[in-house]
C-alpha positions in Angstrom: 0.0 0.0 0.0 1.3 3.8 -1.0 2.0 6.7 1.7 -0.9 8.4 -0.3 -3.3 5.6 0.5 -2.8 4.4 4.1 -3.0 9.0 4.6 -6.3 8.6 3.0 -7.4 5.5 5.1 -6.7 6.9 8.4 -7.9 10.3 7.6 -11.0 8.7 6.8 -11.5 6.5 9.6 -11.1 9.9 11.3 -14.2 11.0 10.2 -11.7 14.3 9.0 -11.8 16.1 5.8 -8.7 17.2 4.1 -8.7 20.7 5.6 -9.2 19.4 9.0 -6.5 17.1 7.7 -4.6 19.7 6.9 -5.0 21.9 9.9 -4.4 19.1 12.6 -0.9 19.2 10.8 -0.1 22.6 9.6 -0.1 22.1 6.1 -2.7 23.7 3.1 -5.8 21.5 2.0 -3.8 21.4 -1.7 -1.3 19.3 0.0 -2.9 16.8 1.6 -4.3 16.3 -1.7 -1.3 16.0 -3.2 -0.1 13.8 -0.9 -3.3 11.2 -1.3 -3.0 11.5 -4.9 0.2 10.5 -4.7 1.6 14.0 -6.6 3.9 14.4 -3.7 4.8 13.1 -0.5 4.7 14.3 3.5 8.6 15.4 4.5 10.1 13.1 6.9 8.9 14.8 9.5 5.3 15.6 8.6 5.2 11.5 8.5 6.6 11.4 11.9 3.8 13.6 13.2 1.0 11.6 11.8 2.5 8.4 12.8 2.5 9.6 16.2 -1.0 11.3 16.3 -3.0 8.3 14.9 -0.6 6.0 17.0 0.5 3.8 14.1 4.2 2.7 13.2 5.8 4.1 10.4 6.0 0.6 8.7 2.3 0.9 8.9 2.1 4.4 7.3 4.8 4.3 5.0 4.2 0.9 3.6 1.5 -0.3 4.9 2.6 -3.7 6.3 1.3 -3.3 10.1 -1.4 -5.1 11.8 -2.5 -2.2 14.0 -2.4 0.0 10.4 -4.7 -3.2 9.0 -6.4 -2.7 12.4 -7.5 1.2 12.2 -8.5 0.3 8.5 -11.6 -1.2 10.2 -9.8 -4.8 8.3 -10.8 -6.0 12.0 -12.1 -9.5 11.1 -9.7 -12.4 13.2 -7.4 -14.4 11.0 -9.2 -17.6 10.0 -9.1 -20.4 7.5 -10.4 -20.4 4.0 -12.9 -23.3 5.1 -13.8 -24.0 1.5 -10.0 -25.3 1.1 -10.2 -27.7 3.9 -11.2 -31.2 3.3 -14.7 -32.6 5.2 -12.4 -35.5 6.7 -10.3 -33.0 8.4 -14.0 -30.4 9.3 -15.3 -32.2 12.0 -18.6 -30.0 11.2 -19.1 -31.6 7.6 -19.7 -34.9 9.3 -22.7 -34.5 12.1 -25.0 -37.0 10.3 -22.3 -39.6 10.7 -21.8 -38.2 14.1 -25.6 -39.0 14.6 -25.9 -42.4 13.3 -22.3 -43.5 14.7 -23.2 -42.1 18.4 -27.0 -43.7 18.1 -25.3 -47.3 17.3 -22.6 -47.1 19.8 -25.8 -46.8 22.4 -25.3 -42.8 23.7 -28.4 -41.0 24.7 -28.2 -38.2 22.3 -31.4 -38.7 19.9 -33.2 -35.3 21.3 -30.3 -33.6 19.2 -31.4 -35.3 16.3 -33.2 -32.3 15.0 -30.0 -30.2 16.0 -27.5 -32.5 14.3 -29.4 -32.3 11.0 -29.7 -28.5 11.2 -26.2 -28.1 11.8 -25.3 -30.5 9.3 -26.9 -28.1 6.2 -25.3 -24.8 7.6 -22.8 -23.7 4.7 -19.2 -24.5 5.6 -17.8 -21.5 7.8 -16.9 -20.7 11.5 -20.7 -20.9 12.8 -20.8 -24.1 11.3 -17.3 -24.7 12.9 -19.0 -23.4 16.3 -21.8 -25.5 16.2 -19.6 -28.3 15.6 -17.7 -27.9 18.3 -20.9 -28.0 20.8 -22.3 -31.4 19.5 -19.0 -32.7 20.0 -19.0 -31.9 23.6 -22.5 -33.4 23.4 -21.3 -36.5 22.4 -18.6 -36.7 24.3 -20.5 -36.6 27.5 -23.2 -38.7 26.6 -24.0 -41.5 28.2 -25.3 -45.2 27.3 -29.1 -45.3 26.8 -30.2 -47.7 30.3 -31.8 -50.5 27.0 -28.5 -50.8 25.4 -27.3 -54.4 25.1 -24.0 -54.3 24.0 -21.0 -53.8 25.9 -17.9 -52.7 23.4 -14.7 -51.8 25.2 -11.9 -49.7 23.7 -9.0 -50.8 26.0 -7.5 -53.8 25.8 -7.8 -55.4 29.3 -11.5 -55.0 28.8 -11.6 -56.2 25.6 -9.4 -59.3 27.2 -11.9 -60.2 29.8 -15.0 -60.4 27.4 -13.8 -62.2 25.1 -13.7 -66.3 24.5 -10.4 -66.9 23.7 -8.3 -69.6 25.5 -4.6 -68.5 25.1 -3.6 -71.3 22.9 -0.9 -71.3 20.6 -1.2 -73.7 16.9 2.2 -75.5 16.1 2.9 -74.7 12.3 4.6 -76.7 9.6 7.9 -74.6 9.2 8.4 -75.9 5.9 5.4 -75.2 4.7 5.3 -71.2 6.1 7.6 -69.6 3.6 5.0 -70.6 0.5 2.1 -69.6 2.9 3.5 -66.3 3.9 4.0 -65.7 -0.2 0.5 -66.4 -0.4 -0.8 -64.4 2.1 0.9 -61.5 0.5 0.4 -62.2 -2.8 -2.9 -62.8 -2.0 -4.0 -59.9 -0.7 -2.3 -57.7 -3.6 -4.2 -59.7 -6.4 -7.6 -59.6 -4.2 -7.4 -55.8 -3.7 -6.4 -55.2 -7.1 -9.4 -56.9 -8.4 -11.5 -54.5 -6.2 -9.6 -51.4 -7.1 -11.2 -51.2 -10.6 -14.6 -51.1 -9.0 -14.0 -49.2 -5.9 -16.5 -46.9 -5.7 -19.5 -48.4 -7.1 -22.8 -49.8 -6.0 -24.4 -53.2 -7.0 -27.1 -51.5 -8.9 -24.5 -50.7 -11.2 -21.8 -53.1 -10.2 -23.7 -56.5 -11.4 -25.6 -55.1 -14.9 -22.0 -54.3 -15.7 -20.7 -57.6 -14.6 -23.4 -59.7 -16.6 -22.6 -57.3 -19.5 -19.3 -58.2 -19.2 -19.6 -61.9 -18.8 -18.3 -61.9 -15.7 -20.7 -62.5 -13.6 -21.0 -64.3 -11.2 -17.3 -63.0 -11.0 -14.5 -65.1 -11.7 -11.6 -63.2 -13.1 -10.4 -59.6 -13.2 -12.0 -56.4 -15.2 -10.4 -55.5 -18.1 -10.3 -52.5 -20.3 -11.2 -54.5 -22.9 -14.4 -55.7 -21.6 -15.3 -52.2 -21.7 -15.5 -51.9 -25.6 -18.7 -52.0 -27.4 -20.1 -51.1 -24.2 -22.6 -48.0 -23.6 -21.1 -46.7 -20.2 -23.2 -43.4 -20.0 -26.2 -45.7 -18.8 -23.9 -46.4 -16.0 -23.3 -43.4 -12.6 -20.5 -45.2 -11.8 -17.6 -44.0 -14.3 -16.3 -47.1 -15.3 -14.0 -45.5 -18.1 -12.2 -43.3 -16.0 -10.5 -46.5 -13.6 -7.4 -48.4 -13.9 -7.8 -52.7 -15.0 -5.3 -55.3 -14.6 -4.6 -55.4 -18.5 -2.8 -52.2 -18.2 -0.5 -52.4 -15.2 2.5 -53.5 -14.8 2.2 -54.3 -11.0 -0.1 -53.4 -8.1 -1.2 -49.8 -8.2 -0.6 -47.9 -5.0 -3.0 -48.1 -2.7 -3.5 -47.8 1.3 -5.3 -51.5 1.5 -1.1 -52.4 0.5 1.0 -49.3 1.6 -0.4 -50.3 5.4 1.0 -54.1 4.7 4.6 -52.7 4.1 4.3 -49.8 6.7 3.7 -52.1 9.1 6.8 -54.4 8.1 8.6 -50.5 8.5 7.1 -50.2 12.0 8.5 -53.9 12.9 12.4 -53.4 11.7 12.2 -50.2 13.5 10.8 -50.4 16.9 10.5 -54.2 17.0 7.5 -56.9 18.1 7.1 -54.4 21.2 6.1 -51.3 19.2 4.0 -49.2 20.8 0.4 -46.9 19.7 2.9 -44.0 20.4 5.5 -45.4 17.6 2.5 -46.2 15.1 1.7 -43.0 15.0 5.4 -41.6 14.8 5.7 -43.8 11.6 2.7 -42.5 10.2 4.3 -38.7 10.1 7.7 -40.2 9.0 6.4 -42.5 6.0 3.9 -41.1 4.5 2.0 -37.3 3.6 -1.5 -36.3 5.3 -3.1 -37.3 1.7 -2.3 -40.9 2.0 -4.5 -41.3 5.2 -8.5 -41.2 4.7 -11.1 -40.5 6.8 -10.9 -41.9 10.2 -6.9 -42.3 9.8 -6.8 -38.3 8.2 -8.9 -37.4 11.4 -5.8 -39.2 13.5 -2.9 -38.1 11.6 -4.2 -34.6 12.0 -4.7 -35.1 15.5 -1.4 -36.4 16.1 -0.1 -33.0 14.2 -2.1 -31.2 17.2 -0.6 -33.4 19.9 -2.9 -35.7 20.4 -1.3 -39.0 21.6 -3.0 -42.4 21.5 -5.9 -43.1 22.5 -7.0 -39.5 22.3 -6.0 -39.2 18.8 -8.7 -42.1 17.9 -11.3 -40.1 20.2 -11.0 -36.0 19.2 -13.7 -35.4 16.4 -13.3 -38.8 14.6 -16.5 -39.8 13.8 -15.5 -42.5 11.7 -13.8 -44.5 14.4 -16.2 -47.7 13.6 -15.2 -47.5 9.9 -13.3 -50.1 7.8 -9.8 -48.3 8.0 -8.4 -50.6 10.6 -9.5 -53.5 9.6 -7.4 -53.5 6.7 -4.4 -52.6 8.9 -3.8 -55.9 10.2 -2.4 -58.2 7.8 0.9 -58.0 9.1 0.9 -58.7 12.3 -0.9 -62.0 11.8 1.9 -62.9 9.1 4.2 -62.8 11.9 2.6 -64.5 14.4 2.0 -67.8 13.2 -0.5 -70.3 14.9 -0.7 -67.3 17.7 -3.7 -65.3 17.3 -3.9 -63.9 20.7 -0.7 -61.9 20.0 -1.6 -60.9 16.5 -4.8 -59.4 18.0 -2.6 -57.7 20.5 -0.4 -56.2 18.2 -3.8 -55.1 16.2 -5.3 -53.7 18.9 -1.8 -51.6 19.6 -2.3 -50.3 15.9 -5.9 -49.9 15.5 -6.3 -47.6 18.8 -4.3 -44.8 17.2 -7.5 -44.0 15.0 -10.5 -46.2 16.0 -12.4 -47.3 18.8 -15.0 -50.5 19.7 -15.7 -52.3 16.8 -13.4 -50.3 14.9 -10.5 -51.7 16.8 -12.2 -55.5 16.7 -12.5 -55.3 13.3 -8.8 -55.4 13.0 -8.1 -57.8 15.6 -10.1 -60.2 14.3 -8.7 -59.6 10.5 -5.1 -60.4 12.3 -6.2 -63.4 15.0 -7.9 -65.4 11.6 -4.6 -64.9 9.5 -3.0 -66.3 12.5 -4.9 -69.2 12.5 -4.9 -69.2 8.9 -1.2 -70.5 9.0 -2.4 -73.5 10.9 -5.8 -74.8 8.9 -7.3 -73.9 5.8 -11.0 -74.5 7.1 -12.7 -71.4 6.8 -15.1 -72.3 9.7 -12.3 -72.6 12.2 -10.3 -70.1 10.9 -13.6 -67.5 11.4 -14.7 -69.5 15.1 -10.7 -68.5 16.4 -10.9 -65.3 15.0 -13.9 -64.3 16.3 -12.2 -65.6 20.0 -10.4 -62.5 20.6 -13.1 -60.0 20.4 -15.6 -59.1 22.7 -18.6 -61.4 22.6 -20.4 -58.6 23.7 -20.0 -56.8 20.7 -22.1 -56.0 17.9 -19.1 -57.0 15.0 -19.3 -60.3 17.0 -23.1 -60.8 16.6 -23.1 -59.9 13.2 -20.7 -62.3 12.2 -22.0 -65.1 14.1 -25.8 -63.8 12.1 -23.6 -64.4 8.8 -22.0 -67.9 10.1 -25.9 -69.2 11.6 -27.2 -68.4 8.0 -24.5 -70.8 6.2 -24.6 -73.3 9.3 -28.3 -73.7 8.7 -28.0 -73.7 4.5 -29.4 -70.5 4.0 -28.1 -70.1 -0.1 -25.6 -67.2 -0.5 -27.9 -64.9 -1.9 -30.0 -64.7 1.0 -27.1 -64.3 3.2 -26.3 -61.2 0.7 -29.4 -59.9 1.0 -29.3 -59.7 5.0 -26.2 -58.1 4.7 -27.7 -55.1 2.4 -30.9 -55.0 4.2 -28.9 -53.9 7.5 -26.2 -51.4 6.3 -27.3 -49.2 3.1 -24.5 -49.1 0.6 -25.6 -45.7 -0.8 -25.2 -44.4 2.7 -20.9 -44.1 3.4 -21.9 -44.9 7.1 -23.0 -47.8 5.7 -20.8 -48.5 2.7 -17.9 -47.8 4.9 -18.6 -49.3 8.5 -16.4 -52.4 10.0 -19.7 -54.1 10.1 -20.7 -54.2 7.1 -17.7 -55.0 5.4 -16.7 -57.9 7.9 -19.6 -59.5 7.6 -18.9 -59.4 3.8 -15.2 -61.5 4.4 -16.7 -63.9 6.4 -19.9 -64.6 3.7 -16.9 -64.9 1.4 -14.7 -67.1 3.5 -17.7 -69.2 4.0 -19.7 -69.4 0.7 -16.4 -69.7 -1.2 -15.6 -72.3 1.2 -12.0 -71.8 0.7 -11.5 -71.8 -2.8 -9.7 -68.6 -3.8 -11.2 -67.8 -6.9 -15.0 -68.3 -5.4 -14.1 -66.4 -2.4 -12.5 -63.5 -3.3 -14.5 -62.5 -6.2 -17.9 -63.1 -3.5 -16.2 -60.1 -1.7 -15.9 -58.0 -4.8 -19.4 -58.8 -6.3 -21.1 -58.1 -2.8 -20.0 -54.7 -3.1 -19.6 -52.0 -0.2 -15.7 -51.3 0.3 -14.2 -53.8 -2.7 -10.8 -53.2 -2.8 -10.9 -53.9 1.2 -12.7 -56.8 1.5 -11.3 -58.7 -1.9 -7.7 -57.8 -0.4 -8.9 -59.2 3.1 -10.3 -62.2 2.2 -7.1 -63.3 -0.3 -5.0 -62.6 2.4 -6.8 -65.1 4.7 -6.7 -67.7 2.0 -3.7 -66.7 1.0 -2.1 -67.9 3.8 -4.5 -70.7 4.1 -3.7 -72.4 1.1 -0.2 -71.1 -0.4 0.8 -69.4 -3.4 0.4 -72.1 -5.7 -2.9 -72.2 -4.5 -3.3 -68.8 -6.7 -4.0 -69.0 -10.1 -1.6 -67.2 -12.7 -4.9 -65.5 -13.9 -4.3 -63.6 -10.8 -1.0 -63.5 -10.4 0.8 -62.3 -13.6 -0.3 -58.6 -14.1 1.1 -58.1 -11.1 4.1 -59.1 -11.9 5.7 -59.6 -8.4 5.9 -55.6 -7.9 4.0 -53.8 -5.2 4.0 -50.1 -5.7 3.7 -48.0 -2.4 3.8 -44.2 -1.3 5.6 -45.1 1.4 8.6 -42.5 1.6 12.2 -44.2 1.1 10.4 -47.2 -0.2 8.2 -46.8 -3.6 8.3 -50.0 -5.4 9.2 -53.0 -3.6 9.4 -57.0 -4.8 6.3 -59.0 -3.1 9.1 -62.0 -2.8 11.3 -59.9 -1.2 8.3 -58.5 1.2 7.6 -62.2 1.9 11.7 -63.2 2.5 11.8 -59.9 5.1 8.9 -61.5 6.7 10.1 -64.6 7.7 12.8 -62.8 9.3 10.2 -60.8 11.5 8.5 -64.3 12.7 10.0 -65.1 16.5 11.5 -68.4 16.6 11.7 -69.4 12.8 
C-alpha cells in the first residue's frame, strides 16, 4: 500500500476532511491532496507527526505492512481459514450426520439432538458451522449409554481381554510349509485388492448389470479395459472408463489397502514386536504425507499433528472410528505371528487404537487373529470361530458375524445371506458402505460361501459390493495364507508381476518376494 493511500485511510477512519487534515498538521488543504494523490509526499517529519497522532508505526504508514495500520483500516475481522480449502475429513462439522448415526449405534443418549445434528449439518461451511460443531462434539462426548443398550464394546484392551472367548492357545505350524504360505498371504491380498480397485466406488445397482454385460458375472476373473468396448457406459453413474484394469499395469497400483501391509513391516524393523500406539503414529508422520490417510486415519494423523497421543487421537472429532480403516491394517501382524492369534490381535489392537475405537478396533483384531490361525488350517469355519475368539462377545461385529455364520450353518443359499447383509447397512449411505460391520460381515460370507476356494471367495467379496478393494484384499489374504501361493492362479498372479508399488517414503516399489523373505525374518522363533 502507498504513503498516499494508508493518509487517505486513516484520515478517513477519522471522520476528518482534508482541511481538517490539513489543519491538525499545519499544512494547506492542496497538499494533503497531493499527498493522497500521490503527486507528492509528506517530509520526513510531517510523516513522523502523523504516525504519532493516529498511533501507528511508520511501517504501517509508509508501507502499509502493520497489523495495527490493518487494524485502524476497520480490516478488524480475526485471521481464519479459508474453510472451503479444507477437506470434510479433516472439518469435524461436515460430518454431524455420521456423528448421529455412529453415536446412536454405539448406544449414547443423544437422539433429542437429532433435529439439532441435522440443522447443523446443512449450515454452509464456515466458522458458525465450525462453532456449532464444536458443541455437539461436547455433546457426544459426555453422553452417556441409553439404560436399554445391550452391548458392551470396550476400547482398551484389558476390557476387551476379559470379554472375550479366547483360551490363550498357541497352533504348532509346519515350518516348511510357512515360507509358500506367507508368499501367499501377501500375494494374495495384492491380487484380491487389485481386483476390487477397478470397481471401488461403485454400488451393486450398477456393479452386477455391468458384470453380466461383461460376462463376468458371477465374478471369476479380473475387469479388463477390454471388456469395456462395445459397451454404452453413460447408462452407468458409476464412471467405469475413467479407472485403472489389470490389462494395463504393470504391478499393483498404489493403494493404502497395501501401503499399510509394508508400513507395518517399517514399524517392525524399527521399533520391533514391542512397538508401541505411540511409535505407530510416529511412523505414520515419517512414512507417508496427510493425503495418503482417509477419513478416520486423516482425522488421526491430523490429530497427532495437534498433539494428540493415542488413544485420544482415535477419540477428538473422529466420527469415523467404527469404519473399515483398521480393519485392513492388520495383515501383518498376523503374518508374523503364526498359529498365535492372541498376540496378532494384540499387536492389532496396539495399531488400530491410534485411530478407532469399539468395533473399529475389533474389526482389525479379528482380521489379524484369523490370519494367524490361517497359517495353521485352511477350514474357513475354524479359521472364522478362532478369529472371532479375541473379540468381545459382547459386541455387535461379533453378533453380526455369528448372524452371517448361523445363515450358512443352517443352508441359507448365499444370496440370501447377501441380502441380510444389504438390508442392515445401506450401501448408498458411506456410514453404511464404509462401516467395519458391514464389510466384515462381507469377508466372512466370502470365506464361508467360497468355502476356501480362492477364486469363489475372493471375487464373492468383490461382487457383494460395499468397500471392494478392502474386502477382496482381506479375504485373499486369509486364503492366502491358508492355502499357499500355488494355490493362486496365474490369472491372478501375472499382471502383477511380483511388484508392489507403495507411497511409502524411502520405499516406492518393492518386490512381493522380497516382502515375503523380510517376513520370515520378522516371525519369533523361525
Amino acid at each position: 500500500m502507498e504513503l498516499g493511500q494508508s493518509i487517505y485511510k486513516i484520515r478517513s477512519k477519522a471522520k476528518l476532511t482534508q482541511g481538517q487534515f490539513a489543519e491538525i498538521f499545519g499544512v494547506s488543504q492542496q497538499s494533503v491532496q497531493k499527498w493522497e494523490s500521490g503527486v507528492s509526499v509528506p517530509d520526513i517529519d510531517k510523516i513522523i507527526k502523523i504516525a504519532k497522532y493516529f498511533d501507528v508505526s511508520l511501517d504501517s504508514l509508509v508501507m502499509g505492512n502493520d497489523n495495527r495500520l490493518v487494524e485502524e483500516m476497520n480490516n478488524t475481522e480475526v485471521l481464519k481459514p479459508q474453510f472451503k480449502n479444507i477437506h470434510d475429513w479433516e472439518f469435524y462439522s461436515s460430518n454431524l450426520e455420521t456423528e448421529y448415526k455412529q453415536s446412536i449405534e454405539e448406544g449414547l443418549d443423544i437422539e433429542a439432538y437429532k433435529e439439532v445434528f441435522a440443522s447443523v449439518s446443512m449450515l454452509p461451511k464456515g466458522e458458525i458451522k465450525k462453532r456449532f460443531g464444536d458443541i455437539l462434539f461436547d455433546i457426544v462426548s459426555t453422553a452417556k449409554i441409553r439404560e436399554d443398550y445391550s452391548y458392551v464394546e470396550p476400547s482398551d484392551l484389558n476390557q476387551i481381554q476379559m470379554m472375550r472367548r479366547g483360551a490363550d492357545e498357541k497352533y504348532p505350524y509346519d515350518k516348511e510349509r510357512l515360507k509358500d504360505k506367507i508368499h501367499g498371504a501377501w500375494l494374495g491380498r495384492i491380487c484380491g485388492c487389485m481386483l476390487g480397485k477397478s470397481v471401488e466406488g461403485v454400488r451393486t445397482n450398477d456393479l452386477i448389470p455391468f458384470l453380466k454385460e461383461t460376462n463376468n458375472y458371477p465374478m471369476h476373473r479380473y475387469i479388463y479395459r477390454s471388456d469395456l468396448k462395445n459397451i454404452d457406459l453413460s447408462k452407468y453413474k458409476f464412471n467405469f472408463g475413467s479407472e485403472i484394469y489389470a490389462d494395463e499395469i504393470d504391478g499393483m497400483l498404489v493403494d493404502d489397502d497395501t501401503n499399510y501391509v509394508v508400513l507395518a513391516q517399517q514399524i517392525i524393523d524399527i521399533y520391533g514386536r514391542d512397538f508401541t500406539p505411540y511409535d505407530v503414529s510416529k511412523a505414520w508422520l515419517y512414512f507417508q504425507g496427510k493425503d495418503a490417510y482417509c477419513t478416520a486415519e486423516r482425522v488421526a494423523f491430523c490429530n497427532f499433528i495437534k498433539g494428540y497421543e493415542p488413544p485420544q487421537s482415535a477419540m477428538y472429532k473422529n466420527p469415523y472410528r467404527e469404519w473399515i480403516g483398521a480393519q485392513i491394517r492388520g495383515d501383518y501382524f498376523g503374518y508374523i505371528n503364526p498359529g498365535d492369534p492372541k498376540l496378532a490381535a494384540q499387536m492389532a489392537w496396539r495399531d488400530a487404537s491410534i485411530s478407532h475405537t469399539k468395533n473399529g478396533i475389533y474389526g482389525e483384531m479379528f482380521a489379524a487373529a484369523m490370519i494367524a490361525v490361517a497359517a495353521v488350517t485352511n477350514n474357513v469355519e475354524d479359521i472364522i470361530t478362532l478369529g472371532l475368539a479375541e473379540i468381545p462377545q459382547t459386541s455387535r461385529l461379533y453378533e453380526s458375524i455369528m448372524s452371517v455364520f448361523d445363515m450358512y450353518k443352517k443352508g441359507a443359499p448365499k444370496d440370501d445371506c447377501v441380502r441380510m447383509i444389504h438390508e442392515k447397512y445401506d450401501e448408498h449411505s458411506s456410514h453404511g458402505w464404509c462401516h467395519t460391520i458391514s464389510n466384515a460381515m462381507i469377508v466372512a460370507a466370502a470365506l464361508l460361501y467360497g468355502e476356501g476356494d480362492y477364486t469363489r471367495s475372493v471375487c464373492m467379496a468383490v461382487e457383494t459390493g460395499f468397500d471392494t478393494d478392502c474386502n477382496g484384499a482381506t479375504v485373499g489374504s486369509i486364503l492366502g495364507m491358508a492355502n499357499g501361493r500355488e494355490a493362486i492362479s496365474d490369472m491372478w498372479s501375472t499382471p502383477i508381476n511380483n511388484k508392489l508399488h507403495t507411497s511409502i517414503f524411502g520405499v516406492g516399489t518393492v518386490s512381493i518376494t522380497d516382502c515375503a523373505e523380510k517376513t520370515l525374518s520378522h516371525i519369533e522363533g523361525l
